[in-house]
C-alpha positions as CSV (number, residue, x, y, z in Angstrom):
1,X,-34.6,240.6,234.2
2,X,-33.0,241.5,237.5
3,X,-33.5,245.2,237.8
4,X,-31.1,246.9,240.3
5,X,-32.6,249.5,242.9
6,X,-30.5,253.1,243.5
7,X,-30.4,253.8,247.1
8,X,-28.5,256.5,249.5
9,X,-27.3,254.6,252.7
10,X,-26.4,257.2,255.9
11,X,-23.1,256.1,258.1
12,X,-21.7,258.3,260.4
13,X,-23.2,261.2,258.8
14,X,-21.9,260.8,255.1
15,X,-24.6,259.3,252.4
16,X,-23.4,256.6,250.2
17,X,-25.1,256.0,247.3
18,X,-25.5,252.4,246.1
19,X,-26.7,250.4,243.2
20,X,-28.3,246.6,245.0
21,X,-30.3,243.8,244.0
22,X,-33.9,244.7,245.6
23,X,-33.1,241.7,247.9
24,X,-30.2,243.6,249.7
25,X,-31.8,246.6,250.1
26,X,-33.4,245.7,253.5
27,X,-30.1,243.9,255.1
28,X,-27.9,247.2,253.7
29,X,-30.6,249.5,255.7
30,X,-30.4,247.6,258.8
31,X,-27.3,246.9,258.6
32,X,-26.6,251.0,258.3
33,X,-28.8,251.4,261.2
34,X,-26.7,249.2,263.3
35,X,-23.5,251.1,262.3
36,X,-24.8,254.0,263.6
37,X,-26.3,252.7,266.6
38,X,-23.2,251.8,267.7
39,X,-21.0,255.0,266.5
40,X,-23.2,256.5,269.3
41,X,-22.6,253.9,271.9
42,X,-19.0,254.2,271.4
43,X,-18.7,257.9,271.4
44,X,-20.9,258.5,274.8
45,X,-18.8,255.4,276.3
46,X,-15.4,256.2,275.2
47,X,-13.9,259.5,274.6
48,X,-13.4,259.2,271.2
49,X,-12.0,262.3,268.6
50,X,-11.9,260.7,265.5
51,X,-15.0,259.1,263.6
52,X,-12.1,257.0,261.7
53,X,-11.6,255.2,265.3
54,X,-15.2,254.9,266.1
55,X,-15.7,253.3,262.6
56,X,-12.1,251.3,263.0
57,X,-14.3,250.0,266.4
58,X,-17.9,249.2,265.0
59,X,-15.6,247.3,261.8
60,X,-14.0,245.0,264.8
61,X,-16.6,244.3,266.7
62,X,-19.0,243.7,263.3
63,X,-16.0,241.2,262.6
64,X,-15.2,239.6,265.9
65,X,-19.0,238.2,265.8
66,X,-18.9,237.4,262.4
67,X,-16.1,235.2,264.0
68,X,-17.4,233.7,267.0
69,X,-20.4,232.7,264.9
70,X,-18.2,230.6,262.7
71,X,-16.1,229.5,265.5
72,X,-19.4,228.2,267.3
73,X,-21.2,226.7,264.0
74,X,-17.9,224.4,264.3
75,X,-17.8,223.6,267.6
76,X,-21.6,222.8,267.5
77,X,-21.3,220.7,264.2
78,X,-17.9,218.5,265.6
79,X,-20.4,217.5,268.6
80,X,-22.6,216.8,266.4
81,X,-20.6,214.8,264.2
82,X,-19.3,213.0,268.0
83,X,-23.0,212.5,269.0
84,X,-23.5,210.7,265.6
85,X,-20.4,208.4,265.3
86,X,-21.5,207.2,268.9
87,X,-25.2,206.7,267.8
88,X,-23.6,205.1,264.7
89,X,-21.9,202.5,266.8
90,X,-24.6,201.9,269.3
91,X,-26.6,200.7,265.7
92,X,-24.0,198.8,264.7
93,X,-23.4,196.8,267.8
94,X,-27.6,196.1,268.3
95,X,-27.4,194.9,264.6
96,X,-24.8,193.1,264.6
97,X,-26.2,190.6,267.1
């Protein structure tokens, strides 16, 4: 049976309260403290009015990493692909002779 934990998440001063598989609840905590991390960097770096902007900024950059990760998971498994077709016919040249 996969009994679901009730849990009150904090962003930008507002609670949420959420229902989560008891595996989430440690990403969703961190992942809260992170938001609000940030809100506070960008509010003493930027003079910012609105917590709608701050939250519009922390959603970008949360996304533009999300991004380049993918962006560099490809780029690292195409060279790795490259690096494997040439091993490939390196093997196929010494065993063909």
């Amino acid at each position: 049976m996969n009994e679901k934990l009730k849990i009150k998440i904090s962003i930008a001063d507002r609670v949420y309260p959420l229902t989560v598989d008891p595996s989430q609840e440690e990403g969703l905590r961190s992942a809260s403290k992170k938001i609000d991390t940030m809100i506070k960097q960008f509010e003493e770096n930027y003079a910012v009015r609105d917590k709608q902007d701050v939250l519009a900024m922390c959603a970008l950059q949360f996304a533009a990493q999300t991004e380049q990760k993918q962006i560099d998971s490809t780029i690292e498994l195409e060279e790795a692909i490259t690096k494997l077709k040439r091993m490939d016919a390196k093997l196929s040249e010494v065993l063909s002779k």
